[in-house]
N, C-alpha and C positions, 0 to 999 in steps of 0.2 A: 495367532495361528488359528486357521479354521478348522471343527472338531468334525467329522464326519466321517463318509467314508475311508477306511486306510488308506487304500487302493491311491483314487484321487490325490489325495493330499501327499504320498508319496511320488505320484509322479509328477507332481506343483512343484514338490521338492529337489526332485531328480534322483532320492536315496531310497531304496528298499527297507521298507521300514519292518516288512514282514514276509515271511516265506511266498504268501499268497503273492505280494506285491513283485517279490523280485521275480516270479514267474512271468506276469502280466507284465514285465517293464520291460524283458525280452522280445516280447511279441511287439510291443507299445510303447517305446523308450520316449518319445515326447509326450510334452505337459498335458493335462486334460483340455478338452473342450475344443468345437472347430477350427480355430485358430492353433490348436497344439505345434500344428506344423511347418506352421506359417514361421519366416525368419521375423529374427526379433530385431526391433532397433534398438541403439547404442544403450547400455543401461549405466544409469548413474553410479557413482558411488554408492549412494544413500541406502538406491534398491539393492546393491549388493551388499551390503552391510545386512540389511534388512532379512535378507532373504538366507546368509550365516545364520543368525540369531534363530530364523524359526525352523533353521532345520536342526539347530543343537536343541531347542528346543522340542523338537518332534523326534529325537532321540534317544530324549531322555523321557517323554511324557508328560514335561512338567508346564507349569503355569507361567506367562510372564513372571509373576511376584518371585513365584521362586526363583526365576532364573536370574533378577535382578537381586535378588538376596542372596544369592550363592556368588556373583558376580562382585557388587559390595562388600562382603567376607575376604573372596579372594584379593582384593586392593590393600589387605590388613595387611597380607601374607607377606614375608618379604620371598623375592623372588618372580619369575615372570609371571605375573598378574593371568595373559590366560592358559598357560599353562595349571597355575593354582586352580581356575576354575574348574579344567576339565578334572584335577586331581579328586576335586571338591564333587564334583557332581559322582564321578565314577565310583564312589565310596558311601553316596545314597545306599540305603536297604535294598532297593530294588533294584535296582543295577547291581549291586553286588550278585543277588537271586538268579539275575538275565546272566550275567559273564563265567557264574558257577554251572553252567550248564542245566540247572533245575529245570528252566521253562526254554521256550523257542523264542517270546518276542518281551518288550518293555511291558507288553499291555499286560501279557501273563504272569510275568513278574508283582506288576502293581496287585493285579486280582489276587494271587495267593498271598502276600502279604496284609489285603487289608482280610482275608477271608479267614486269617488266623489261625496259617498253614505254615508259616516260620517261625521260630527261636532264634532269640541271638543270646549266647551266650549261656544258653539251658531256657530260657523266659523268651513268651509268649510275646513278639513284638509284632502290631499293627498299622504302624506309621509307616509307609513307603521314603517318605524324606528323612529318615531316622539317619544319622552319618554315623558310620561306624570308624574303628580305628584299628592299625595294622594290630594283630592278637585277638581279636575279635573273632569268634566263628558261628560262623550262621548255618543252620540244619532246618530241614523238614520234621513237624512232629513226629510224635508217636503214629495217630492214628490217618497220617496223610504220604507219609514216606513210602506206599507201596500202591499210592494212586496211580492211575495211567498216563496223567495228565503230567508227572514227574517222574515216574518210569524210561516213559518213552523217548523223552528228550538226553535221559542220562545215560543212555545206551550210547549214545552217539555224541556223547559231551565234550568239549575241548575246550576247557576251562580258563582261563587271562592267566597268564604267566604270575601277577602278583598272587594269583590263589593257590591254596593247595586243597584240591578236591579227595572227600576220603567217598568212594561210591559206596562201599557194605554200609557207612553210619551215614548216606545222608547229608555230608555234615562238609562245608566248607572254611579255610580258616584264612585270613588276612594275611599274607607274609608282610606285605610292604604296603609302601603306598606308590601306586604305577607309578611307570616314566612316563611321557609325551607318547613314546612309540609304542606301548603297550596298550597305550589305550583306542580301539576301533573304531571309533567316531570320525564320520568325515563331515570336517568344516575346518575352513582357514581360521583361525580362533583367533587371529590378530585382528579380522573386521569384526569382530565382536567386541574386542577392547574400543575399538575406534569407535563404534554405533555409541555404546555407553559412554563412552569418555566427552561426547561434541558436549 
């Protein structure tokens, strides 16, 4: 997946990866570049396979490695393998941060967790890929909990049904581990079993 502008690479995607983007993709709903609008011919498997993968992966933020190492984990799991995955990823630190209504996008999420603007659990956690487990509750520090940068977004929060949001502490706690339907992620997750599995 190429790292650049959001914009772009959201609309490479076809997903709104961020407020900005889903404005622009109203105005501009096909792909970047002069060709955006041109019809496309037949697309392989392979590319559609392909092109799942880098939008789960432009979702969540994450790296190939990681995506093939959460991927890898979830084939331990018994049960639908990507169902596991998406369980797996949704449960990262920072996704947890993005679905607690803390920030607006993944990117602001990963920033205030590596900025050492989250607690899990009372302690000071810096890793974005940190997996947490249902009982788990993740807060905004002391001295960040009344920034504008997390204010604003919690005014208007609508938290993932597995959370339970407390807004006076801040502070969000794990109930569960999502279903399939709770979790907001758009990609067919079977062509991602398939990309990995040829």
């Amino acid at each position: 997946m190429k790292r650049g502008p959001k914009v772009k690479i959201a609309r490479a995607l076809g997903i709104a990866l961020t407020p900005k983007a889903a404005r622009i993709m109203e105005r501009r709903p096909n792909p970047p570049g002069q060709h955006g609008a041109a019809t496309r011919r037949k697309v392989s498997d392979y590319k559609k396979q392909l092109l799942e993968k880098q939008r789960l992966r432009a979702q969540y933020n994450i790296s190939e490695r990681q995506l093939q190492n959460a991927f890898s984990f979830a084939t331990r799991q018994p049960g639908n393998t990507g169902v596991r995955l998406l369980q797996l990823l949704e449960l990262r630190l920072d996704a947890v941060v993005l679905r607690a209504g803390f920030v607006r996008t993944i990117y602001a999420a990963r920033q205030a967790v590596v900025h050492g603007h989250v607690l899990v659990n009372g302690r000071r956690v810096n890793r974005p890929a940190r997996r947490l487990l249902p009982g788990d509750t993740v807060a905004l520090s002391a001295k960040s909990r009344d920034l504008p940068m997390f204010t604003v977004p919690l005014e208007n929060a609508r938290p993932a049904a597995h959370l339970e949001l407390d807004r006076d502490k801040r502070s969000a706690r794990i109930r569960e581990i999502p279903e399939r339907e709770q979790i907001p992620v758009q990609c067919e997750v079977s062509l991602i079993v398939e990309y990995y599995s040829r």
